[in-house]
Biopython code that builds the backbone (N, CA, C, O; Angstrom):
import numpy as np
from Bio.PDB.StructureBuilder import StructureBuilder

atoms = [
    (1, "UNK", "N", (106.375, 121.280, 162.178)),
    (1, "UNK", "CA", (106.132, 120.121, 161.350)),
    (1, "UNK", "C", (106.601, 120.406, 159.929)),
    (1, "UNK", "O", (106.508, 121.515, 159.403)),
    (2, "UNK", "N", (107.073, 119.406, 159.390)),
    (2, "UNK", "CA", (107.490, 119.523, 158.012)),
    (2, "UNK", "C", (106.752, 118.965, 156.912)),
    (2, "UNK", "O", (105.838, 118.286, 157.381)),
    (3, "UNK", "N", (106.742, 118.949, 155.569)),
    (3, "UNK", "CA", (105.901, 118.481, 154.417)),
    (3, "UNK", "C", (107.000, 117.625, 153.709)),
    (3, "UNK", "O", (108.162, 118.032, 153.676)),
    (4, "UNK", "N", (106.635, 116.451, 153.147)),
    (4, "UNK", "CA", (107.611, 116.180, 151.832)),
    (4, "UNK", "C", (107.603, 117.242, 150.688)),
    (4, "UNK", "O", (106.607, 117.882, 150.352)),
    (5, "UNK", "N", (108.861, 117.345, 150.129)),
    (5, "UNK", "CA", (108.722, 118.064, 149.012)),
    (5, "UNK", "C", (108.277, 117.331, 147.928)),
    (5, "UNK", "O", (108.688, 117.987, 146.972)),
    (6, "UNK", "N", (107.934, 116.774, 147.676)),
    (6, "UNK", "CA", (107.594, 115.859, 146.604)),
    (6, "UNK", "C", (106.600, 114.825, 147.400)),
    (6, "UNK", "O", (107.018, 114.241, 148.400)),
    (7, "UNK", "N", (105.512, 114.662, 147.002)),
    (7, "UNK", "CA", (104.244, 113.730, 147.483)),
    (7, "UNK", "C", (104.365, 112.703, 146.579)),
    (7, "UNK", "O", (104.738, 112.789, 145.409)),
    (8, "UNK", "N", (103.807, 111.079, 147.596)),
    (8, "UNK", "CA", (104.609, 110.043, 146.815)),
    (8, "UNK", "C", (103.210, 109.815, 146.110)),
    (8, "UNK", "O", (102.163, 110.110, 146.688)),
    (9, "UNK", "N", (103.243, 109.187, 144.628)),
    (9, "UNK", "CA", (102.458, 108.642, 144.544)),
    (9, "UNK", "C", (102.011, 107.628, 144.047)),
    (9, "UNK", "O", (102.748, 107.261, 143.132)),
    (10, "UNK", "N", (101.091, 106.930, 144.202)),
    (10, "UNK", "CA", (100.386, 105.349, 144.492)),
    (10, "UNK", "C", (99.588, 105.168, 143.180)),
    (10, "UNK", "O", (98.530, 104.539, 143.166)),
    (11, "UNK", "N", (100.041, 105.648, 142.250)),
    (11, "UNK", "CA", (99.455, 104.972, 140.759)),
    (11, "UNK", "C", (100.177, 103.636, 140.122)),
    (11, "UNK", "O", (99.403, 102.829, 139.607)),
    (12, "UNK", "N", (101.430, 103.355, 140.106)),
    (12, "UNK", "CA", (101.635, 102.367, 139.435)),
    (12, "UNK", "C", (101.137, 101.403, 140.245)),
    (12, "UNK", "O", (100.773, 100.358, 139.706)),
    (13, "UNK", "N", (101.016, 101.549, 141.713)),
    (13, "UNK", "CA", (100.685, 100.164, 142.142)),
    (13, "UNK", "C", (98.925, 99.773, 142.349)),
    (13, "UNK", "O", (98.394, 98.709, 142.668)),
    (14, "UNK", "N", (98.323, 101.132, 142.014)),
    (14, "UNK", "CA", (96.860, 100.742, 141.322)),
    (14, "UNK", "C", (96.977, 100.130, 140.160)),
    (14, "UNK", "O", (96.112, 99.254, 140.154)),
    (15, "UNK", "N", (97.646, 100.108, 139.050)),
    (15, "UNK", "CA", (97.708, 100.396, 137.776)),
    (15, "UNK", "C", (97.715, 98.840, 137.279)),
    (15, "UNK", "O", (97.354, 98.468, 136.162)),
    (16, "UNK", "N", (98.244, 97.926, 138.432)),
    (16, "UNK", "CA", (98.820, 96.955, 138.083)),
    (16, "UNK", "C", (97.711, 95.637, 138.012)),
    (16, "UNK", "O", (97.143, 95.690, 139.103)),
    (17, "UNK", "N", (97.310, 94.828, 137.469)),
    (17, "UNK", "CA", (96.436, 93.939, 137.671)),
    (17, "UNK", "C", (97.167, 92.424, 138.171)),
    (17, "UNK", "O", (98.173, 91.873, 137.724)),
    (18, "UNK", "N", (95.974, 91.885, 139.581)),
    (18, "UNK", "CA", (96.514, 91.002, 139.786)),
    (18, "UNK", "C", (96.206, 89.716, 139.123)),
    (18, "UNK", "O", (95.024, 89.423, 138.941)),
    (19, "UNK", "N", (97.251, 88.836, 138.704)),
    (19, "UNK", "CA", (97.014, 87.730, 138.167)),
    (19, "UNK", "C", (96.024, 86.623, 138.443)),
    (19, "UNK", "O", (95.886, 85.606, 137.764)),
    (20, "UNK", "N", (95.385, 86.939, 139.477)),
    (20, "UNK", "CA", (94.158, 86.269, 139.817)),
    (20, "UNK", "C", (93.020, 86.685, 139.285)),
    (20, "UNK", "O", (92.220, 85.805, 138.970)),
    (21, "UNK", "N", (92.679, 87.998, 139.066)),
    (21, "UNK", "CA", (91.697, 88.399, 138.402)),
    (21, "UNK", "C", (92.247, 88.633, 136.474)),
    (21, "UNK", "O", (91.705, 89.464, 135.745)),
    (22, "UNK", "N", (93.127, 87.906, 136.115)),
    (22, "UNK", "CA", (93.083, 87.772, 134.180)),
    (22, "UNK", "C", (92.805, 86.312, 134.233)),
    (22, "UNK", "O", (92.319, 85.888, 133.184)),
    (23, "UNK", "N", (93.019, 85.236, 135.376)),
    (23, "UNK", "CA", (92.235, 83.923, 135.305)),
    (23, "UNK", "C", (90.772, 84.131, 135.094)),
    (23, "UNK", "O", (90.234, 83.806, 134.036)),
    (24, "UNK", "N", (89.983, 84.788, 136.306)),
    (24, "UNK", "CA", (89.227, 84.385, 136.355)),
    (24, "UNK", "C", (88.167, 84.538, 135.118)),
    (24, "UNK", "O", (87.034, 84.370, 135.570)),
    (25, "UNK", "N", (88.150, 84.733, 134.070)),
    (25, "UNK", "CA", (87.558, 85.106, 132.790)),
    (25, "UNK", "C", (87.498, 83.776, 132.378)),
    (25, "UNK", "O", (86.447, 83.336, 131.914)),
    (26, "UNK", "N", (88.539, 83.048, 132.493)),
    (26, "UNK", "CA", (88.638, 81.755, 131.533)),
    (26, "UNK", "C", (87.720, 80.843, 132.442)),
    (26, "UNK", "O", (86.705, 80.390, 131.912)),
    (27, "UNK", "N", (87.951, 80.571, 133.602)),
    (27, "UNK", "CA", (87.044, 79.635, 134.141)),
    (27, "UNK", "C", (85.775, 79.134, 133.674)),
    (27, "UNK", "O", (85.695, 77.919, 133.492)),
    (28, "UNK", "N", (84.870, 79.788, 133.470)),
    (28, "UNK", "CA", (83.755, 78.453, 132.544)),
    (28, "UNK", "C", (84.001, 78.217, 131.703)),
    (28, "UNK", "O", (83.146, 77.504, 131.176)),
    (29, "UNK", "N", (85.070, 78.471, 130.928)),
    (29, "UNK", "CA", (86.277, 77.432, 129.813)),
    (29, "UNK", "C", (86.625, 76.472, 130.299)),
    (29, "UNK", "O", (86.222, 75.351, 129.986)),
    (30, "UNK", "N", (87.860, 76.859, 131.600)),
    (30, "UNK", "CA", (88.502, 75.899, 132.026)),
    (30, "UNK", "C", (87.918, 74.755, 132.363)),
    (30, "UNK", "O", (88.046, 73.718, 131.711)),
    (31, "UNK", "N", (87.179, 74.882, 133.497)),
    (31, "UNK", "CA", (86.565, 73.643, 134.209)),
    (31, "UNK", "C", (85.747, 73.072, 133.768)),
    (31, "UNK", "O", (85.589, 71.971, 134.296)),
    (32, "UNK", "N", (85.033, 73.327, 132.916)),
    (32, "UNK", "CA", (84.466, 71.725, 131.999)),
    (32, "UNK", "C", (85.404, 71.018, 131.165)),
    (32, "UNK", "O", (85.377, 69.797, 131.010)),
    (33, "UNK", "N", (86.553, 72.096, 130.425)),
    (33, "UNK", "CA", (87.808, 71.105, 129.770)),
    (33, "UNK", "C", (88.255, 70.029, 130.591)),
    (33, "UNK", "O", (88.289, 68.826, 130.331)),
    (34, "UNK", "N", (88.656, 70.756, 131.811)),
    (34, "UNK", "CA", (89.593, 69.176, 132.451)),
    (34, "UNK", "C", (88.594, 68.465, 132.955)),
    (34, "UNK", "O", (88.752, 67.269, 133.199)),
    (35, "UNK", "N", (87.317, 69.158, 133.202)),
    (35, "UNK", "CA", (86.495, 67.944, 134.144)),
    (35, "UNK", "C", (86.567, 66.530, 133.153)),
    (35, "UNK", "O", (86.759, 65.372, 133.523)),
    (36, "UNK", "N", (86.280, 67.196, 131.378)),
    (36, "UNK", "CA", (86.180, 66.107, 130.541)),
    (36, "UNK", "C", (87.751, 65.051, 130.195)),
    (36, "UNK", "O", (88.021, 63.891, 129.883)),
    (37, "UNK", "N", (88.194, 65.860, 130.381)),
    (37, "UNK", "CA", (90.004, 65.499, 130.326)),
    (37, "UNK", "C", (89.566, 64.251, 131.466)),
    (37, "UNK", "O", (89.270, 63.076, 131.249)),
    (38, "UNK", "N", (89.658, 65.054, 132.824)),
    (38, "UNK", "CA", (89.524, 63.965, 133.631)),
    (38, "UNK", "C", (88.714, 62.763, 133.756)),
    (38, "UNK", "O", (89.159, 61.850, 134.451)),
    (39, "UNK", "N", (87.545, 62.630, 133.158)),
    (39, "UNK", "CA", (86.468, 61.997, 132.867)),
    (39, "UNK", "C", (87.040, 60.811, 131.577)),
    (39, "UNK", "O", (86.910, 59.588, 131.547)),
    (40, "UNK", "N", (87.633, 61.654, 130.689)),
    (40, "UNK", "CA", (87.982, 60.752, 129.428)),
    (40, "UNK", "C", (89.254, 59.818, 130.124)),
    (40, "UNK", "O", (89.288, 58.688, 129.636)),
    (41, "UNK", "N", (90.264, 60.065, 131.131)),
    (41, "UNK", "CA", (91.263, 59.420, 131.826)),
    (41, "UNK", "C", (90.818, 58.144, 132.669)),
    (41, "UNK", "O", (91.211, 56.991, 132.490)),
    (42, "UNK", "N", (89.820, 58.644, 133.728)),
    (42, "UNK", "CA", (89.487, 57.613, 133.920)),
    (42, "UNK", "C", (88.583, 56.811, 133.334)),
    (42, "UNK", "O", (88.388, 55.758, 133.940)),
    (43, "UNK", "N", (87.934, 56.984, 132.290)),
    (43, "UNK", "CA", (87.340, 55.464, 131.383)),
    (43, "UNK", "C", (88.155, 54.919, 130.759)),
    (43, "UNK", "O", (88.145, 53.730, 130.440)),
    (44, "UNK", "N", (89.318, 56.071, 130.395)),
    (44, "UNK", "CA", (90.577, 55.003, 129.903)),
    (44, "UNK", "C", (90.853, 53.865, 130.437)),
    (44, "UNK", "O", (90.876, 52.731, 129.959)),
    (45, "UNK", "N", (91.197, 54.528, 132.158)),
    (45, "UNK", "CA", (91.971, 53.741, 132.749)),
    (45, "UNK", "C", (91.237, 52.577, 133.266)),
    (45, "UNK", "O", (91.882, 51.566, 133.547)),
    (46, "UNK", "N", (89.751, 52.607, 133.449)),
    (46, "UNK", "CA", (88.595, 51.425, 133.714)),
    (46, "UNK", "C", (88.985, 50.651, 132.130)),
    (46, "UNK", "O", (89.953, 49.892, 132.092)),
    (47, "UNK", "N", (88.451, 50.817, 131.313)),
    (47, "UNK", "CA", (88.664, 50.206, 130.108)),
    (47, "UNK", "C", (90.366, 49.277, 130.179)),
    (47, "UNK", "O", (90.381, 48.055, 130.032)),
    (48, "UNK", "N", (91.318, 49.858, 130.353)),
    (48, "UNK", "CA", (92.213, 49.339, 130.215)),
    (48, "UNK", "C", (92.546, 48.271, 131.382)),
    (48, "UNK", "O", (93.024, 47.165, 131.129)),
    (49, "UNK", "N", (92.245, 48.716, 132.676)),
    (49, "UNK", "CA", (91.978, 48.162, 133.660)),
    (49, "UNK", "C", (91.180, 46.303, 133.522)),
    (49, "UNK", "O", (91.555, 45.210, 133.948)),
    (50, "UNK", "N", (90.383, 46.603, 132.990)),
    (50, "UNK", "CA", (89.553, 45.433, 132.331)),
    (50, "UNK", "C", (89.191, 44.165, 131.569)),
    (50, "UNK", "O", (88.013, 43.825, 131.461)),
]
sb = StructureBuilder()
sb.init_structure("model")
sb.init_model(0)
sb.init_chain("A")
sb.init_seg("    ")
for serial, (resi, resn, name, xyz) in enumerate(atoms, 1):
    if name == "N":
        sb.init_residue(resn, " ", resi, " ")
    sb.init_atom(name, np.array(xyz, "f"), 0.0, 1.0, " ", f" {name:<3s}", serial, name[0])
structure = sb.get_structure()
């Protein structure tokens, strides 16, 4: 049996963060912004509607 001469190794691809977890921080930011975004759109659109 043989050995690599050189052992590979698996740090940069620990190293790396996935873009799903630097969202999730913002979320109880996010989702009351658009809920109100969305909220302020449609009374627009009732109001204008009207």
């Amino acid at each position: 049996m043989s050995t690599p001469s050189t052992p590979v190794s698996h740090e940069a691809a620990t190293s790396e963060q996935d873009p799903i977890e630097g969202i999730i921080p913002m979320i109880p930011i996010v989702i009351p912004v658009v809920g109100a975004v969305l909220i302020f759109l449609l009374a627009f659109i009732a109001v204008y509607m009207a």
